[in-house]
C-alpha positions in Angstrom: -4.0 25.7 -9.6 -2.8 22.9 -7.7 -3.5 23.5 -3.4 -0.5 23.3 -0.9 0.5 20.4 1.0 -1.2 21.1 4.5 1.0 19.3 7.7 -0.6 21.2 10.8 -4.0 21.4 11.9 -3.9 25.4 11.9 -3.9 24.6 8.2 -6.7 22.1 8.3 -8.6 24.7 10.1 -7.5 27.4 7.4 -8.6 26.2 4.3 -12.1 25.0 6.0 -11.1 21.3 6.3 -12.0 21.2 9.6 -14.1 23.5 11.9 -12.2 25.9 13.7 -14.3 24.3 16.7 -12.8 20.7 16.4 -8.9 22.2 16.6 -8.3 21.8 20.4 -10.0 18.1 19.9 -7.4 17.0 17.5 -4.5 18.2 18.5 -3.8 15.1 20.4 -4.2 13.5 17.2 -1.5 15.5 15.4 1.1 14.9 18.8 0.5 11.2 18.2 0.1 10.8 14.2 2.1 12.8 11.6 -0.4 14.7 9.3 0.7 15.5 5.6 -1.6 15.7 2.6 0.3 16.4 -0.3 -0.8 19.4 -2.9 -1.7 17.0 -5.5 -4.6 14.9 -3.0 -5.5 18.6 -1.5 -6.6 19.6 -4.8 -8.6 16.6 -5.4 -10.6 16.5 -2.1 -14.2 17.8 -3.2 -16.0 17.7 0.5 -14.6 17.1 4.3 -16.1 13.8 4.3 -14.9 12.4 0.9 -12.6 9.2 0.3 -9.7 11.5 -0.3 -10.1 13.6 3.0 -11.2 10.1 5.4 -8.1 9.2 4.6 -5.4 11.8 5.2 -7.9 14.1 7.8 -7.0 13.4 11.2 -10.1 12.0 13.5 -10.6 11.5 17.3 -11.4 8.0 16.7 -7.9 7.7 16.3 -7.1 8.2 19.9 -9.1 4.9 20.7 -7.0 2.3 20.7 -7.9 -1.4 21.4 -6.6 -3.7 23.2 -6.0 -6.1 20.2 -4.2 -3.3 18.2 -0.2 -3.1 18.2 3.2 -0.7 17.6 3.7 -3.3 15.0 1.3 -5.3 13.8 2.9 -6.9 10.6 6.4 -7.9 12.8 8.7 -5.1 11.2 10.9 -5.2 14.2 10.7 -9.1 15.4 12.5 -9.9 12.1 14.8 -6.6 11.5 18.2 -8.4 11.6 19.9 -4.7 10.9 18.0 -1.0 10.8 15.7 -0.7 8.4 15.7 -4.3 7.0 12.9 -7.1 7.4 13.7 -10.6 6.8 10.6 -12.6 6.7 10.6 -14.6 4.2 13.6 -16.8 2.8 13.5 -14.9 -0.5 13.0 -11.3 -0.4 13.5 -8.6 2.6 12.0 -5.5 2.7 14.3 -2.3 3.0 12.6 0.8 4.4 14.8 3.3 2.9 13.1 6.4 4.0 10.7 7.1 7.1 9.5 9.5 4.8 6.1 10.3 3.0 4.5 12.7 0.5 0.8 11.9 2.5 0.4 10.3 5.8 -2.2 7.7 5.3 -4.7 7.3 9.1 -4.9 3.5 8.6 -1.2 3.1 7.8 0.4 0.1 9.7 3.7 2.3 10.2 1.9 5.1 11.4 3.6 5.5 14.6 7.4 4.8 12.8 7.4 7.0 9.6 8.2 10.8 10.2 10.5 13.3 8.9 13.6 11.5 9.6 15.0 11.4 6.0 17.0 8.4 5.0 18.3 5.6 6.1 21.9 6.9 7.9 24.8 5.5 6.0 25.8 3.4 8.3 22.1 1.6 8.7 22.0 0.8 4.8 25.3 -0.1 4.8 24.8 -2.9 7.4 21.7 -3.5 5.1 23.1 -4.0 2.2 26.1 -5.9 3.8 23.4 -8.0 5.3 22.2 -9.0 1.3 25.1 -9.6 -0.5 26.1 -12.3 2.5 22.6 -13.6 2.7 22.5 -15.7 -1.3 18.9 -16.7 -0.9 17.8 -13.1 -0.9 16.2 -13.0 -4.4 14.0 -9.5 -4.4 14.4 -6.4 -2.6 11.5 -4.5 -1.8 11.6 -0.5 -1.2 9.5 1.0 1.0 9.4 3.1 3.5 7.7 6.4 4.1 8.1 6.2 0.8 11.1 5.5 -1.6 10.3 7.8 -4.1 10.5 10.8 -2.0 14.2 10.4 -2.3 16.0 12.4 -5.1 16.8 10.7 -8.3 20.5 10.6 -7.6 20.1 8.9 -4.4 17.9 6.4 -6.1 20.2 6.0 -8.4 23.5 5.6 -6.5 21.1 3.1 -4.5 19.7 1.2 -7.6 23.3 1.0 -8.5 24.6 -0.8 -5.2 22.0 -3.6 -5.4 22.7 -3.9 -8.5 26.1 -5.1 -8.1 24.6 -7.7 -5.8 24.7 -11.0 -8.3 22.3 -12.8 -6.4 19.3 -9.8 -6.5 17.1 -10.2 -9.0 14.5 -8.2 -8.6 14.3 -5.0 -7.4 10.4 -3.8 -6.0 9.3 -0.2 -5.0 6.1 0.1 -2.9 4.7 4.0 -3.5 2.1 6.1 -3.8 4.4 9.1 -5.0 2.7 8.6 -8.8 -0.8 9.4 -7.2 -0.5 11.7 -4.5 2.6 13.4 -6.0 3.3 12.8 -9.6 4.9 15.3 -10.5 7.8 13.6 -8.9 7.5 11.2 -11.6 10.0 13.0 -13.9 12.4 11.6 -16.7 14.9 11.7 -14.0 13.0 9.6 -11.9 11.8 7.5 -13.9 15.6 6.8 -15.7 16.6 6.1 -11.6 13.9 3.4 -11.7 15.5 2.0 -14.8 19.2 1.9 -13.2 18.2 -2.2 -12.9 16.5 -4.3 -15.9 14.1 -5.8 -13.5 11.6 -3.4 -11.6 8.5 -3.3 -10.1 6.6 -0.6 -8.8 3.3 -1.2 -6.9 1.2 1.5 -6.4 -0.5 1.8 -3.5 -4.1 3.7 -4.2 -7.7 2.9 -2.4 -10.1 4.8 -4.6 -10.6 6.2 -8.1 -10.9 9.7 -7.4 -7.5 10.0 -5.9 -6.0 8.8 -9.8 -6.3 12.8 -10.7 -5.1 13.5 -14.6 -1.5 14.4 -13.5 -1.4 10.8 -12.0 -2.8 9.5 -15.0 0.1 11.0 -17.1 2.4 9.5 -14.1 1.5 6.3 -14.3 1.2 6.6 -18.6 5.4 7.7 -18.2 6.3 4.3 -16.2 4.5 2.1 -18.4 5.9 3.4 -21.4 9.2 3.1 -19.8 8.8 -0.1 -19.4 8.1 -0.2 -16.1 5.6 -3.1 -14.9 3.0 -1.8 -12.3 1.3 -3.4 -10.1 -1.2 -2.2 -7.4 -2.2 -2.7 -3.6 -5.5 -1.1 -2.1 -6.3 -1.2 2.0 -9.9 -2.6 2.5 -11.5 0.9 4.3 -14.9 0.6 6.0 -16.7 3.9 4.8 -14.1 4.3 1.7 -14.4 1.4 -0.4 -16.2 -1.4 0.9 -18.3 -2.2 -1.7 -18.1 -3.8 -5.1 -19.0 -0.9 -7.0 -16.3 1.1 -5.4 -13.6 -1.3 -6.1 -14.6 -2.1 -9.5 -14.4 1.1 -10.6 -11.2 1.7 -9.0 -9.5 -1.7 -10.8 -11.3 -0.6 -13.7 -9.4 2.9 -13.6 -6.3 1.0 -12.7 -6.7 -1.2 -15.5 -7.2 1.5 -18.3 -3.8 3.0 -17.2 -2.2 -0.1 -17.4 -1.9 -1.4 -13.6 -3.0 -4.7 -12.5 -4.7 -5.2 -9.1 -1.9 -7.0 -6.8 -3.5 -7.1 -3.2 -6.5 -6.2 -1.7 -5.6 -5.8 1.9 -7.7 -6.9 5.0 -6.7 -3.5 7.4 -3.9 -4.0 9.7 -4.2 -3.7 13.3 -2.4 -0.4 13.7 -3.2 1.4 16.7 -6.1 3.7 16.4 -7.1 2.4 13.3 -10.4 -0.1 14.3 -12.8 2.7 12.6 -11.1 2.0 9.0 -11.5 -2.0 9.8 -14.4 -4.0 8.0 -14.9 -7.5 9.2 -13.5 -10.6 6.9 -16.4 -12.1 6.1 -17.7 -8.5 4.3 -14.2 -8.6 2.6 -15.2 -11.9 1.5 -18.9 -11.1 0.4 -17.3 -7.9 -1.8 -14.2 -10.9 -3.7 -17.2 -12.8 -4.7 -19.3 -10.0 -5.8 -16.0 -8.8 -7.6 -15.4 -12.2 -9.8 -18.9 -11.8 -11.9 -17.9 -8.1 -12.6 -14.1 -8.2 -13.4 -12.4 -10.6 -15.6 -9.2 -12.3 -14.0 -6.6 -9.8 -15.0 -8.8 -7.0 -12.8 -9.4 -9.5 -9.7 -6.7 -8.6 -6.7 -5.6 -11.3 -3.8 -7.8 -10.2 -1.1 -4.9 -11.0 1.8 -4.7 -10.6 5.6 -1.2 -10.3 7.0 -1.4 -11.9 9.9 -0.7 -10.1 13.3 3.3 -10.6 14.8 4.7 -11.0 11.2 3.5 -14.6 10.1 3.3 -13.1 6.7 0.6 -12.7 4.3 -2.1 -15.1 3.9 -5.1 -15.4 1.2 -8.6 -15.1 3.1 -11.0 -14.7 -0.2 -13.8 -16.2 -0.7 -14.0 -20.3 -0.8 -15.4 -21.7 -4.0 -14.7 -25.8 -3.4 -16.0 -27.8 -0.8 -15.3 -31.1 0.2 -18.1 -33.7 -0.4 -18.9 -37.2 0.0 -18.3 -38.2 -3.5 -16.0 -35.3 -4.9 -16.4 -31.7 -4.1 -19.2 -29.4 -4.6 -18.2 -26.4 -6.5 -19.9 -23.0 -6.1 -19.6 -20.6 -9.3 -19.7 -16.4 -9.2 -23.0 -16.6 -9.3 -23.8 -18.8 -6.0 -24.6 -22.1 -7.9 -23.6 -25.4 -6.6 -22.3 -28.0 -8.8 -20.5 -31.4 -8.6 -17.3 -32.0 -9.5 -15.2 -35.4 -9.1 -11.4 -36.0 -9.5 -10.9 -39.0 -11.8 -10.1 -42.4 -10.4 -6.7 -43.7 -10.2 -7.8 -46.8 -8.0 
């Protein structure tokens, strides 16, 4: 029988989560960082310290924040030209439609904006959307949040049906992790919502195998059959899943139920998060361990997003080097080889 969703640390403390003894400790934690583990991922946590419970328990190492760490370390709010919308690139804005989530993640770069707030007033996604259908070069809205898919089906739909009538959007992209943590939101409903515009994406946002249950297997099963391409993005987590083997089999899961690897991302520098943070260069050691395990098709872009909202940048491994005569190649394996471009003297 599936477990509750647990949001207070009395029910942390309840079902044996967390000792009765560390309560007092984190209750600063809850005042400064929602906590919500949804029914589905309390069901699948085996032990207090597994990859499922590091990432939704609440920890003191939360409350140490450093001085490098920010409110907003991706730039939400430096390019938010109305509530609720980022503009960072020419060709796409993101459009946080809910502050909403089914989990609250400890690592999450929003983790001191999303809450129970609900959606987007009117009147904020109405200057949004105002916002896109005067803007031309706006190519690809992308839905996120909280989450998007905590909203009802109707309000998707009514939603998928205003951007819609925008000529010059494209393509429409939800970022969730509502077919993992929650799929039995996934519904023919929701899924006919999703289908409101011919082009969607949904990128699933999971970080280790165990958390794809059997009722998120069937999930994600429904939105491919639908049609539906899927994509997925996975947080780099020191003491979660930085290592090859990890990741591997995670892709590997994803890539049986018919998701491709998207982004492997380097952690953000959300406040309170430096205890989920590997370094680079280990990020850049597990990419090249990766390439002789995984054909292309299971092979993410391991990506930092740079802090104040320069955008995303890749930081994977480098396999071409400059040389005197040509370059010097370097193949999954760590051999060297020459390689020279031919001459058009």
């Amino acid at each position: 029988m599936k477990k509750p969703a647990l949001t207070q640390i009395s029910e942390l403390v309840a079902t044996g989560l967390v000792p009765a003894e560390h309560a007092r400790e984190l209750a600063p934690v809850a005042e400064a960082f929602r906590i919500r583990i949804s029914g589905e991922m309390h069901s699948a946590i085996t032990a207090k310290d597994d990859p499922i419970a590091r990432q939704f328990l609440p920890d003191t190492a939360e409350l140490t924040i450093r001085p490098e760490e920010l409110h907003d370390p991706i730039g939400d709010v430096t390019y938010s030209p109305t509530p609720g919308l980022t503009h960072r690139y020419p060709d796409r804005v993101i459009l946080a439609v809910t502050r909403t989530c089914e989990v609250y993640c400890r690592f999450c770069f929003r983790r001191e904006a999303v809450g129970e707030e609900g959606a987007l007033p009117e009147a904020d996604l109405e200057a949004a959307l105002n916002y896109i259908a005067a803007t031309p070069a706006i190519w690809e809205v992308i839905l996120t949040g909280g989450d998007p898919l905590v909203l009802s089906p109707r309000r998707l739909t009514a939603l998928m049906q205003r951007l819609s009538a925008i000529p010059h959007v494209e393509i429409i992209r939800f970022h969730t992790r509502v077919p993992v943590v929650s799929p039995a939101r996934i519904t023919p409903e929701m899924i006919a919502a999703l289908r409101a515009r011919p082009t969607t994406y949904l990128v699933l946002h999971t970080n280790h195998a165990q958390e794809i249950t059997p009722a998120a297997q069937t999930a994600l099963k429904n939105l491919a059959e639908a049609g539906i391409p899927l994509l997925s993005q996975t947080v780099l987590l020191k003491g979660i899943n930085d290592n090859a083997a990890t990741l591997e089999t995670l892709f590997r899961t994803l890539l049986r139920n018919r998701v491709t690897p998207y982004y492997l991302h380097h952690c953000d520098l959300a406040r309170g998060t430096s205890h989920f943070r590997t370094t680079i260069a280990a990020g850049q050691t597990i990419m090249a361990q990766l390439r002789g395990r995984l054909s292309g098709i299971g092979l993410p872009t391991y990506v930092l997003d740079i802090p104040g909202g320069f955008g995303k940048v890749p930081i994977g491994p480098g396999y071409v080097e400059v040389a005197d005569d040509g370059y010097q190649i370097t193949d999954w394996q760590g051999g060297r080889h020459a390689y020279h471009d031919p001459d058009h003297s």
